[in-house]
N, CA, C, O and CB atoms as a CASP TS submission, in Angstrom:
PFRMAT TS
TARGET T0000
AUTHOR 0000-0000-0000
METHOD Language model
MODEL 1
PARENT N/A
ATOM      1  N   UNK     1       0.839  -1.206   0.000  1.00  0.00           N
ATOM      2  CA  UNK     1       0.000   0.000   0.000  1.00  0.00           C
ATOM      3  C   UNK     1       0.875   1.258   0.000  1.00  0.00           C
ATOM      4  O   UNK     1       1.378   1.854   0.953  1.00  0.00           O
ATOM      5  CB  UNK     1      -0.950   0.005   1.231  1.00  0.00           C
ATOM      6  N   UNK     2       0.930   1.520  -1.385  1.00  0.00           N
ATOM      7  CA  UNK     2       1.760   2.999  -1.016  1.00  0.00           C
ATOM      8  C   UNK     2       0.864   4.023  -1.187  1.00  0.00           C
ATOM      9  O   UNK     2       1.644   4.863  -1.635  1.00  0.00           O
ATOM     10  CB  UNK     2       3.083   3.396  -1.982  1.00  0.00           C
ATOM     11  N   UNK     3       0.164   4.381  -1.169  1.00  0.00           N
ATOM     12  CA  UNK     3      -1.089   5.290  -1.280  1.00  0.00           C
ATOM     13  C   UNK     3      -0.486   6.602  -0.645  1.00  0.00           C
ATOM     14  O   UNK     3      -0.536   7.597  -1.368  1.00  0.00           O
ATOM     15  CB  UNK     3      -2.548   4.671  -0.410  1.00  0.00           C
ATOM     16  N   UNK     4      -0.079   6.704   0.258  1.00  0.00           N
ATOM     17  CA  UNK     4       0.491   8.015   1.109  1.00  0.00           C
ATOM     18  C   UNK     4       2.036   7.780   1.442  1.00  0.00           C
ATOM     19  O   UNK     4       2.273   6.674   1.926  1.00  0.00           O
ATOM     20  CB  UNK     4      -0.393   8.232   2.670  1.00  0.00           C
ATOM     21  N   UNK     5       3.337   8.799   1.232  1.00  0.00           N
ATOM     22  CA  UNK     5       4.097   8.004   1.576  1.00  0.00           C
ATOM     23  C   UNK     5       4.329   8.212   3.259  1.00  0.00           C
ATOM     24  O   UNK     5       5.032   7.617   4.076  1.00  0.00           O
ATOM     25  CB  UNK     5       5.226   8.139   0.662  1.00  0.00           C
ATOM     26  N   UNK     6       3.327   9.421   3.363  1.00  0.00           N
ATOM     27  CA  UNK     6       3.811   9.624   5.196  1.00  0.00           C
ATOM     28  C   UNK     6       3.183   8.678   5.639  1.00  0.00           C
ATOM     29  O   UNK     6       3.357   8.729   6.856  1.00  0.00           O
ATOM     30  CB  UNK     6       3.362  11.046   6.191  1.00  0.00           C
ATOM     31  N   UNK     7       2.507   7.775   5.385  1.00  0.00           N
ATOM     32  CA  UNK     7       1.590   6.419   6.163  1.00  0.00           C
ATOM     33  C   UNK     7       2.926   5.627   6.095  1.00  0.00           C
ATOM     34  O   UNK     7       3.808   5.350   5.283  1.00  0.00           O
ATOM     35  CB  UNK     7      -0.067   5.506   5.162  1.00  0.00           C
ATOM     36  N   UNK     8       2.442   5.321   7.971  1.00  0.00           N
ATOM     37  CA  UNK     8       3.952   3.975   7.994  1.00  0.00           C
ATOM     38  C   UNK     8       5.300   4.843   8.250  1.00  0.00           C
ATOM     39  O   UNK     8       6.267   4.327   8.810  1.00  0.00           O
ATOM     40  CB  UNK     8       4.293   2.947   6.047  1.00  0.00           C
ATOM     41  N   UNK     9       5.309   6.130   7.829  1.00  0.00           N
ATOM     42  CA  UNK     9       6.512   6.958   7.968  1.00  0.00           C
ATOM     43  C   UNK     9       6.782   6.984   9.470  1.00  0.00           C
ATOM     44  O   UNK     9       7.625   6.282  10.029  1.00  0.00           O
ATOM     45  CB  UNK     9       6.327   8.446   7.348  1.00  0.00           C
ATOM     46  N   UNK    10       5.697   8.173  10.274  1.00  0.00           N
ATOM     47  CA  UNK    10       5.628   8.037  11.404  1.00  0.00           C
ATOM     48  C   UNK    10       5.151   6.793  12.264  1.00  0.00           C
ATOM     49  O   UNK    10       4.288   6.049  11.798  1.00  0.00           O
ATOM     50  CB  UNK    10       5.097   8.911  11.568  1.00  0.00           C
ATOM     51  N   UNK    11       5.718   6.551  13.551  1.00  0.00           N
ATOM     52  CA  UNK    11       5.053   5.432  14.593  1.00  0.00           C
ATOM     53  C   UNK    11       3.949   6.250  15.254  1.00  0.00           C
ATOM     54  O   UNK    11       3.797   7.466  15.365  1.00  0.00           O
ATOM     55  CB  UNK    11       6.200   4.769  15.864  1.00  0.00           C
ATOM     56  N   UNK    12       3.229   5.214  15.657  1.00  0.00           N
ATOM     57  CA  UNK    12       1.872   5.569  16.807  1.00  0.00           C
ATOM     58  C   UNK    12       2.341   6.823  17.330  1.00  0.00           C
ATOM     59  O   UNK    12       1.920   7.944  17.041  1.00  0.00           O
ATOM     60  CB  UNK    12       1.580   4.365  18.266  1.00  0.00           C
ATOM     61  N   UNK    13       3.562   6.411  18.398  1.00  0.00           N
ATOM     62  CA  UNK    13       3.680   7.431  19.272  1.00  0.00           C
ATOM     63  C   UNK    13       4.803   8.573  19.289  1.00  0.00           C
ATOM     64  O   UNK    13       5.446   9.075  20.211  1.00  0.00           O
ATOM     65  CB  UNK    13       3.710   6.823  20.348  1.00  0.00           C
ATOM     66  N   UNK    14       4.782   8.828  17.620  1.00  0.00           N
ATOM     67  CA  UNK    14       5.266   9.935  17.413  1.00  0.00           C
ATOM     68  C   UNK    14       4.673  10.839  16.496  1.00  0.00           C
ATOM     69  O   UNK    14       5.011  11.967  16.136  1.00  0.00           O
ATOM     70  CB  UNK    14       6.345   9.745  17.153  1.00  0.00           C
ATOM     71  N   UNK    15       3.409   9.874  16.095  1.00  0.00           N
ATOM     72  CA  UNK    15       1.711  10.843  15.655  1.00  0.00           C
ATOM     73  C   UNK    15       1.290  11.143  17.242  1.00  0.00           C
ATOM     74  O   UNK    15       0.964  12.287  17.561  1.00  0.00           O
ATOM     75  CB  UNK    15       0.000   9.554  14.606  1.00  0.00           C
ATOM     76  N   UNK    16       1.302  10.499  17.827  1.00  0.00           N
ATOM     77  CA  UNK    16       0.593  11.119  19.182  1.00  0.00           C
ATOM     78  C   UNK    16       1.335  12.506  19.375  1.00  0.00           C
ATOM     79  O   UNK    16       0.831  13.524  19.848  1.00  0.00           O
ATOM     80  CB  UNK    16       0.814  10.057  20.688  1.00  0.00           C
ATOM     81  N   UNK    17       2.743  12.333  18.875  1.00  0.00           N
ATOM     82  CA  UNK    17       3.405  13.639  19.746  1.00  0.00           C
ATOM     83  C   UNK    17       3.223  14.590  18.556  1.00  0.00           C
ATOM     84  O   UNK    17       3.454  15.695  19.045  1.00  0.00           O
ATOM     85  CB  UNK    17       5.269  13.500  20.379  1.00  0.00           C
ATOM     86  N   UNK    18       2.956  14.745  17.361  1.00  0.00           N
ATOM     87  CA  UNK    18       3.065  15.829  16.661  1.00  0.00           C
ATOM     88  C   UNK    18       1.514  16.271  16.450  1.00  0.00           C
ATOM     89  O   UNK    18       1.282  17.390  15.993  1.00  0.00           O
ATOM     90  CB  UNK    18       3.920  15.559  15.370  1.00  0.00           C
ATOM     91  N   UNK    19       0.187  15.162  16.868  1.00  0.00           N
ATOM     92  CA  UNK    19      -0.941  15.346  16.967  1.00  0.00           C
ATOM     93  C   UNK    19      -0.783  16.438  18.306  1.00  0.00           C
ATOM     94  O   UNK    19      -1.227  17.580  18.185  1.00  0.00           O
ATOM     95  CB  UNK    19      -1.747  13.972  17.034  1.00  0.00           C
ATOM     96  N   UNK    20      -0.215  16.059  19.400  1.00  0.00           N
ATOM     97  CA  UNK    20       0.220  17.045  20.644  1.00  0.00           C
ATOM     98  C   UNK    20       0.547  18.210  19.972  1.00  0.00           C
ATOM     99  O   UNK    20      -0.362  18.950  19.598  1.00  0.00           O
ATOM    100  CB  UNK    20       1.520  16.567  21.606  1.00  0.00           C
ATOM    101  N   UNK    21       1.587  18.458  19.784  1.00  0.00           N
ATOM    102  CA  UNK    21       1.508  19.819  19.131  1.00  0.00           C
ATOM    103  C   UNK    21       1.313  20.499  17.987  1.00  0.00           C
ATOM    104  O   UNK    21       1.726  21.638  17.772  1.00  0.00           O
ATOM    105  CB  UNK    21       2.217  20.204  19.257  1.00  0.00           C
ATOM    106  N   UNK    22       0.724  19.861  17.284  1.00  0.00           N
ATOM    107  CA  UNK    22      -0.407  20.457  16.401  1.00  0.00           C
ATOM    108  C   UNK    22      -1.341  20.584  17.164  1.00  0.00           C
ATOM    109  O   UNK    22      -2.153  20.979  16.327  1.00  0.00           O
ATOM    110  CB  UNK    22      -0.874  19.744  15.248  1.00  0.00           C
ATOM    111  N   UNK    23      -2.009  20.567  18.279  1.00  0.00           N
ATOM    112  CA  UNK    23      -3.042  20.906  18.439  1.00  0.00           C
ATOM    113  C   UNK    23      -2.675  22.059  19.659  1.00  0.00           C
ATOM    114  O   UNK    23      -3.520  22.642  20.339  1.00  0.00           O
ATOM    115  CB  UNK    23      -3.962  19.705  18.637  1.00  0.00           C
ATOM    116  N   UNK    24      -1.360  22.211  19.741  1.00  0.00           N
ATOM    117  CA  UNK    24      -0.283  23.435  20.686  1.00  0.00           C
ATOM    118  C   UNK    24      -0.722  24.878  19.808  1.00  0.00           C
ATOM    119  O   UNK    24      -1.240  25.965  20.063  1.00  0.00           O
ATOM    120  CB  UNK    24       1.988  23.041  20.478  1.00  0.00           C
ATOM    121  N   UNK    25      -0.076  24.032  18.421  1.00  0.00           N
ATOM    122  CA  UNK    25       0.403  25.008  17.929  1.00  0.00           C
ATOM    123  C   UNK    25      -0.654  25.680  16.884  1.00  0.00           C
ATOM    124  O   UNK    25      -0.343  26.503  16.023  1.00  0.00           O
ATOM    125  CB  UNK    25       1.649  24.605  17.425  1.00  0.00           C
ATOM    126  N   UNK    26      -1.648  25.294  17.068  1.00  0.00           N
ATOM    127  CA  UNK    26      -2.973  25.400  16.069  1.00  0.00           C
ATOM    128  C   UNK    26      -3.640  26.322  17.512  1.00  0.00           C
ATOM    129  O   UNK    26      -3.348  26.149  18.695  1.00  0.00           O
ATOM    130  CB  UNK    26      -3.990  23.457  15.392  1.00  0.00           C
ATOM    131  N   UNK    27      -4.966  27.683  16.695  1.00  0.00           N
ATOM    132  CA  UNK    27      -5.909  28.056  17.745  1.00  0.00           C
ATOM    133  C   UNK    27      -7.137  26.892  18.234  1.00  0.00           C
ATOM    134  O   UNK    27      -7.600  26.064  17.449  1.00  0.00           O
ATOM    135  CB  UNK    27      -6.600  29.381  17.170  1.00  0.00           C
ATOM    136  N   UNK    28      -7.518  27.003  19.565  1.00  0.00           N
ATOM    137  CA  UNK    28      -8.226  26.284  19.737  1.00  0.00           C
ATOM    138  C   UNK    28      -9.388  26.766  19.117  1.00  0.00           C
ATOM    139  O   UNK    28      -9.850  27.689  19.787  1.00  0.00           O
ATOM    140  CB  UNK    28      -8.212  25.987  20.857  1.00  0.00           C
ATOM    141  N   UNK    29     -10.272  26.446  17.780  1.00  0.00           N
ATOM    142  CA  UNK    29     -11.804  26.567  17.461  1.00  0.00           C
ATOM    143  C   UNK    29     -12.628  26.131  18.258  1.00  0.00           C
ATOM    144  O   UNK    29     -13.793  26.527  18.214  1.00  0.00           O
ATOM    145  CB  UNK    29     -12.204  26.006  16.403  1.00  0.00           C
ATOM    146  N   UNK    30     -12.083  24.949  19.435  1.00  0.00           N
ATOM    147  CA  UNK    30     -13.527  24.380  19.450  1.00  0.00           C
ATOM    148  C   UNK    30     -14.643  25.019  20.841  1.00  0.00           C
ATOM    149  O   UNK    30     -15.775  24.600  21.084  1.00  0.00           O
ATOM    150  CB  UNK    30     -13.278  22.551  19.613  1.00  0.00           C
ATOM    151  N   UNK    31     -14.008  25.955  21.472  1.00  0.00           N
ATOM    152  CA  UNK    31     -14.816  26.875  22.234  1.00  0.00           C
ATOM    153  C   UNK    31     -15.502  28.320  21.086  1.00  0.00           C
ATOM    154  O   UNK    31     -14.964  29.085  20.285  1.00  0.00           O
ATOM    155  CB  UNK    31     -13.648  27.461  23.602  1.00  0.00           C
ATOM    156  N   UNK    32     -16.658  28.153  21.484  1.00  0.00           N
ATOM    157  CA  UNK    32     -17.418  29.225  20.223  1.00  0.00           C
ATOM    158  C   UNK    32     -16.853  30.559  20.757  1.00  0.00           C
ATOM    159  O   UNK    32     -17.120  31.616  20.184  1.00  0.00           O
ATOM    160  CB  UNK    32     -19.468  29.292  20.163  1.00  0.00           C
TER
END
């Protein structure tokens, strides 16, 4: 499956850590 090449690039728990700060480094929307 090469469909994406970042799939498989990163591990679990180093999407966890850039999901972490992407969501640092992004505004929070989800309070109106």
């Amino acid at each position: 499956m090469n469909s994406h090449p970042l799939k498989g690039t990163f591990q679990p728990e180093e999407l966890r850590s850039l999901q972490k700060i992407y969501n640092e480094i992004t505004p929070q929307r989800r309070n109106p």
